[in-house]
N, C-alpha and C positions, 0 to 999 in steps of 0.2 A: 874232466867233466863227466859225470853222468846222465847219460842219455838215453835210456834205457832198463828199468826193472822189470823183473819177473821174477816171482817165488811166490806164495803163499801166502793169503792174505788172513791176519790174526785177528786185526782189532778195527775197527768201525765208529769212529767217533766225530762224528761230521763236524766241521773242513776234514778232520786231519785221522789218515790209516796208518795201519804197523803190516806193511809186508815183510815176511822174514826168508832172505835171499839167503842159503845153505848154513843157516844159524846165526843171520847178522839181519837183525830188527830195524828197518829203517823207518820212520817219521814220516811219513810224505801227506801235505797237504794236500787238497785236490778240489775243484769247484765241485759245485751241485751237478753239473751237467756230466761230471765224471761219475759223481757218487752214487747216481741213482743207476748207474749203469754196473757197477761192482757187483760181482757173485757174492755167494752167501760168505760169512767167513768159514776159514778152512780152505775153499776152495782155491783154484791159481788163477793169478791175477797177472795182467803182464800191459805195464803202461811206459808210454815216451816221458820224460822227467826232463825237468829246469833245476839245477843247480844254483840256491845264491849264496855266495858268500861275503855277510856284514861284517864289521865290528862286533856285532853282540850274536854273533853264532853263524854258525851254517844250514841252511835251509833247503828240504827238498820239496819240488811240487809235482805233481802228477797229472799226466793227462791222457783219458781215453784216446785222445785224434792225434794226427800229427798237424790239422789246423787249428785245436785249440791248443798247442803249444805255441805254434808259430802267432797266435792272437794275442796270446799271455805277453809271448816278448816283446812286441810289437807297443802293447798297451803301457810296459815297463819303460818305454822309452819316450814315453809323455810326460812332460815335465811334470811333477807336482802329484805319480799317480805311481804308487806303493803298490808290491805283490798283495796284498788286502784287498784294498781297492779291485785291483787288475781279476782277482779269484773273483768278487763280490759282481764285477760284469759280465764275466765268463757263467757265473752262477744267473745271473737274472736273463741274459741273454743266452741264445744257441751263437755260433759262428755264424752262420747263414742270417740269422737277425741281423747280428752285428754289420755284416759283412754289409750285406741290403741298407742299414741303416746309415753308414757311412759313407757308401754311393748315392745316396738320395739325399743326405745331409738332413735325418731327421731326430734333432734333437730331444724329441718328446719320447722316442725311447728311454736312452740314455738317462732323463731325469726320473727315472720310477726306480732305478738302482739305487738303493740303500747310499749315502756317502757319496753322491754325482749328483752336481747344484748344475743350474743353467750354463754358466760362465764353463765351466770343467768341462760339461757336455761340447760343449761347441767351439774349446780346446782341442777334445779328445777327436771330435767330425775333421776338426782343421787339420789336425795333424795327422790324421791315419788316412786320409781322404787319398793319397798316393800309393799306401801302403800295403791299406786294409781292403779296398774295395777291389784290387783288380788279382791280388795274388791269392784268397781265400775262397771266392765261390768255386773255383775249379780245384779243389781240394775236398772241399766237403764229401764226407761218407769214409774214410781214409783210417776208420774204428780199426783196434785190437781185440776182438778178433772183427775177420771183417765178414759178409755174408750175410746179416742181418737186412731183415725188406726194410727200416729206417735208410741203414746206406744204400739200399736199389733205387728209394727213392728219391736220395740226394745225389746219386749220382745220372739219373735223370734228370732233376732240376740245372744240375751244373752241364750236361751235354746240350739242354735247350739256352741256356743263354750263352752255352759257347758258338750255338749256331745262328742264334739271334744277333750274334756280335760280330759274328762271320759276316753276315747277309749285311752288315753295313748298320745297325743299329747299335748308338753309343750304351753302355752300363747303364745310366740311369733311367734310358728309354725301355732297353729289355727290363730288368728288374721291373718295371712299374707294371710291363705287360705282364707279368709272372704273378704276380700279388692275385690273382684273381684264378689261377689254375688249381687243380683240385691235386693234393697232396700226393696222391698215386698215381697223376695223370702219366702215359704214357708220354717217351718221346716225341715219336711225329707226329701226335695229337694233340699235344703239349706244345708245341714249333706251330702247329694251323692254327690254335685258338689266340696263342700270342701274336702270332703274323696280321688275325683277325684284329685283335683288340687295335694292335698300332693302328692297321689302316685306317681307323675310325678316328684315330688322335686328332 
């Protein structure tokens, strides 16, 4: 299994890039949410990868995070819902979206993705609802390379609902508190204003 690329990245043709790993060209598909994050071409590129092997070929995908991998696999294991598919929600949605969205079971995300009908959507909430919501917000920010204020900021999102979760409030009760916090909010001011908003619930 391949779990892991790095080499240089050639070609740029959204889904799908050509890194070339010490003279060997790979194919790798990748969502939007990976793509827009890619260096220029030429530059080095180094992503966690999914391996499938069909009947009508081998296929590689690539991903910025190690929680949009694990989101990918996850979503592969829905009945009825194809690596397309699974790229095309990874593309419309962040992980944190998703993650939030299948803790709070809101389907109205989910139906603005391209190819995800009502009925799919609340498939996709049923069955990742154990899966998705409680192993992926504590992941979040977990980029190649990492260091970026994006990950500073998700990796303060994900310490305030680990401590919201701590203090005795279930996932869907923190995330609802969080929806209203400002993008760069600090931790323990991030932790007060959510602590605020519950008490008011």
């Amino acid at each position: 299994m391949i779990g892991r690329l790095t080499g240089t990245l050639l070609e740029k043709n959204p889904p799908q890039i050509l890194v070339d790993v010490h003279g060997l060209g790979y194919e790798v598909d990748v969502p939007m949410s990976t793509f827009y994050g890619l260096p220029a071409s030429g530059q080095a590129v180094s992503l966690h990868t999914h391996l499938a092997i069909r009947e009508d070929g081998h296929f590689l995908y690539g991903f910025a995070t190690i929680e949009e991998r694990a989101a990918f696999r996850q979503l592969l294991k829905v009945s009825g819902i194809g690596a397309r598919t699974a790229l095309a929600v990874l593309s419309g949605l962040s992980v944190s979206d998703l993650a939030q969205a299948v803790a709070l079971q809101e389907a109205g995300r989910l139906v603005k993705v391209p190819g995800i009908g009502k009925k799919t959507a609340e498939r996709l909430l049923l069955e990742l609802r154990d899966k998705l919501g409680h192993a992926l917000p504590a992941l979040a920010g977990t980029r190649l390379p990492q260091g970026t204020p994006a990950d500073a900021a998700a990796d303060a999102r994900s310490d305030i609902l680990n401590a919201l979760v701590a203090l005795g409030y279930n996932e869907r009760e923190a995330l609802g508190a969080m929806k209203g916090l400002a993008e760069d909010v600090a931790v323990a001011e991030g932790i007060r204003q959510a602590l605020r908003l519950l008490s008011k619930a």
